[in-house]
C-alpha positions as CSV (number, residue, x, y, z in Angstrom):
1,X,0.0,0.0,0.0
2,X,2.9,2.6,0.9
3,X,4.4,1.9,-2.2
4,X,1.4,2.6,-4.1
5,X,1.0,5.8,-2.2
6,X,4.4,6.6,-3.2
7,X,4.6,6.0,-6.6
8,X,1.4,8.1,-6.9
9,X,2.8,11.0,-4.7
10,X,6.1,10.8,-7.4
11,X,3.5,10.5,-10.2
12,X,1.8,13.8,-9.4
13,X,4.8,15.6,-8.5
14,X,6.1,14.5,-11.7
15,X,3.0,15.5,-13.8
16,X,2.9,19.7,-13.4
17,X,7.2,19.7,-14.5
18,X,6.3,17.4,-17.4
19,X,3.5,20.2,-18.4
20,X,5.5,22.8,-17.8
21,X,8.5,21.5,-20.2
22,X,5.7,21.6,-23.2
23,X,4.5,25.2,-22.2
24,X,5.8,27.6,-24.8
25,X,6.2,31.3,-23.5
26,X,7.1,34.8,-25.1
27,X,7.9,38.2,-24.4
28,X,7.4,41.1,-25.6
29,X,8.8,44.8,-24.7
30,X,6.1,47.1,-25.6
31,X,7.5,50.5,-24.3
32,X,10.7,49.4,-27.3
33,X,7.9,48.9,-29.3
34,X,6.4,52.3,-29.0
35,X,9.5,53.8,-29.3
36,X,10.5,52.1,-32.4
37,X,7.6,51.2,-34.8
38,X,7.2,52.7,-37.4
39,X,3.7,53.6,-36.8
40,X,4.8,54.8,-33.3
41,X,7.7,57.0,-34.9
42,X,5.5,58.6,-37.2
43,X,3.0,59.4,-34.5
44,X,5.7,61.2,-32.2
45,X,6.5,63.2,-35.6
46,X,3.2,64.2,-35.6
47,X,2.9,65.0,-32.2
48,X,5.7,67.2,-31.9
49,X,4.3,69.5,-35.2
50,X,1.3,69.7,-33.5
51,X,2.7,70.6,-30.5
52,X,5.9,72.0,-31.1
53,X,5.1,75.9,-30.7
54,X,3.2,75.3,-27.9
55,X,7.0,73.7,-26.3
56,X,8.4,76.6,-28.0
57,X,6.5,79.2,-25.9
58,X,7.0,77.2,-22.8
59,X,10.6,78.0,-23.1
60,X,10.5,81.3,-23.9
61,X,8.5,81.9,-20.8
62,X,11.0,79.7,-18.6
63,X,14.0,81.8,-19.9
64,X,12.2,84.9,-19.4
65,X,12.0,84.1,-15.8
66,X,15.5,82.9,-15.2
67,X,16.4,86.5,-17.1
68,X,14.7,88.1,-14.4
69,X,15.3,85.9,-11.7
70,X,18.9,86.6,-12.1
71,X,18.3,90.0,-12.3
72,X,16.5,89.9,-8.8
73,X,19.3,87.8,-7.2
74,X,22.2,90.5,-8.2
75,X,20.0,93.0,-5.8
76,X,21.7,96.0,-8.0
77,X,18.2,97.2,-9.0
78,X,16.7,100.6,-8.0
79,X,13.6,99.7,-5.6
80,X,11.0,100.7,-8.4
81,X,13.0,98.5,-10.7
82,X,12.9,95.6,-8.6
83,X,9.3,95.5,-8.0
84,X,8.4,95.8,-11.3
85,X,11.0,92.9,-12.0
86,X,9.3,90.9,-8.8
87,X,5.6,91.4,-10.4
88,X,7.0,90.5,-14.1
89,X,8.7,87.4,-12.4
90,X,5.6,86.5,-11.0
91,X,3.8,87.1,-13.9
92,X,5.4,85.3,-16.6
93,X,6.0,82.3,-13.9
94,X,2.0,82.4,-13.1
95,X,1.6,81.9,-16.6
96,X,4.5,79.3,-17.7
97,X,2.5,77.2,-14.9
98,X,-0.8,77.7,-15.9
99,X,0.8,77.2,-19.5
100,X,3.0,74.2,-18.7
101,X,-0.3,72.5,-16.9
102,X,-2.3,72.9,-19.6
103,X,0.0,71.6,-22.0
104,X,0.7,68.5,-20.2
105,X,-2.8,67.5,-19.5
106,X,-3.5,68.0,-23.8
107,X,-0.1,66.3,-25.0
108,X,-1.0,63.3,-22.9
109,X,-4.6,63.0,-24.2
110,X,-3.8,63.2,-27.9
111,X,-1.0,61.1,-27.0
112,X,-3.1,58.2,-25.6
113,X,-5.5,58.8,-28.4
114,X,-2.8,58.6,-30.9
115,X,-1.3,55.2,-29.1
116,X,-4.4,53.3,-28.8
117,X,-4.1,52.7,-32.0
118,X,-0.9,51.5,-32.3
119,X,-1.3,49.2,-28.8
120,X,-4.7,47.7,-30.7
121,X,-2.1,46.6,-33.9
122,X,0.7,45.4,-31.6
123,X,-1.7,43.2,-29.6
124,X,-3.0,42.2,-32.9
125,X,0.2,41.4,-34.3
126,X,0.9,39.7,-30.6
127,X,-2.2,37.6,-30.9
128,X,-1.2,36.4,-34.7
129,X,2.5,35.4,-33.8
130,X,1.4,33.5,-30.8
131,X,-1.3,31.5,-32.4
132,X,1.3,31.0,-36.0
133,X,3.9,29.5,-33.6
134,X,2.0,28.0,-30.8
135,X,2.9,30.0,-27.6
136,X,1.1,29.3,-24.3
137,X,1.4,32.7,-22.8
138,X,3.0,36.0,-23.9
139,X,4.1,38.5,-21.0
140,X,4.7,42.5,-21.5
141,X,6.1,42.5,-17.9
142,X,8.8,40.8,-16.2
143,X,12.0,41.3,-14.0
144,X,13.8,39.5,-16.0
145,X,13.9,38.2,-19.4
146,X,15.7,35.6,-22.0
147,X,16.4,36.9,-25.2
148,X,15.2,33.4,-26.4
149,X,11.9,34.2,-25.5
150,X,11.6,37.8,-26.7
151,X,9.3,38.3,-29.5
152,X,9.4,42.0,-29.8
153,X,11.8,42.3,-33.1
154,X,9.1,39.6,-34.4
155,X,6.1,42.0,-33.5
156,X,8.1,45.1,-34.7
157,X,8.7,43.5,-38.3
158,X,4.6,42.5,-38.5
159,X,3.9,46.2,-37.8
160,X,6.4,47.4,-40.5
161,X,3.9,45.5,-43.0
């Protein structure tokens, strides 16, 4: 009886690392992705012409305030000088914020909008590579990963079609 026990104990100890020999398991990097596909290229392009003068004028304003910030830290300024300096400063800094908020908040929707897109072909092309060659499971997450298992340069030459 105990060595019927036994020999079903090994049995089923045995069974999950035979399973887990035939499962087949890729990766893929999708932040390389959306930094190199085409598709995702092309969107950045067009996201920086669209936004590109906005950035401009963001810069302007933050080098108008370290003009006159350095102009209030010399403290050589007449006392009317330096308060009109002190409400520019606050001005222009006021307004880079208000600005630089804005901006933000209208980059990152068009952005997303712009990249859903793109995430809907990669997990497309994902989806098609996995089922062509069989894979179990495909990860976009992981400490650590084999270059064996990395399917990203697969995905990145589907999207180039």
């Amino acid at each position: 009886m105990k060595a019927l026990i036994s020999a079903a104990l090994v049995a089923g100890l045995l069974a999950p690392a035979a399973q887990a020999a035939e499962l087949k398991i890729g990766f893929v990097q999708i932040e390389r992705i959306y930094r190199e596909a085409a598709p995702a290229v092309a969107i950045q392009k067009k996201l920086e012409k669209e936004f590109g003068e906005r950035r401009n004028e963001l810069r302007r304003l933050a080098e108008r305030a370290k003009e006159l910030e350095k102009q209030l830290a010399r403290g050589n300024l007449a006392e009317k000088d330096r308060k009109l300096a002190e409400r520019e400063f606050a001005g222009v800094d006021r307004d880079y914020r208000a600005k630089a908020r804005e901006f933000s908040e209208d980059f990152n929707q068009r952005r997303n909008e712009e990249f859903a897109g793109v995430q809907e072909r990669a997990n497309r092309a994902v989806r098609q590579i996995a089922e062509r060659e069989q894979f179990d499971i495909v990860l976009q997450d992981a400490v650590y990963v084999s270059p064996r298992i990395d399917l990203t340069a697969k995905v990145l030459k589907e999207l180039e079609k």
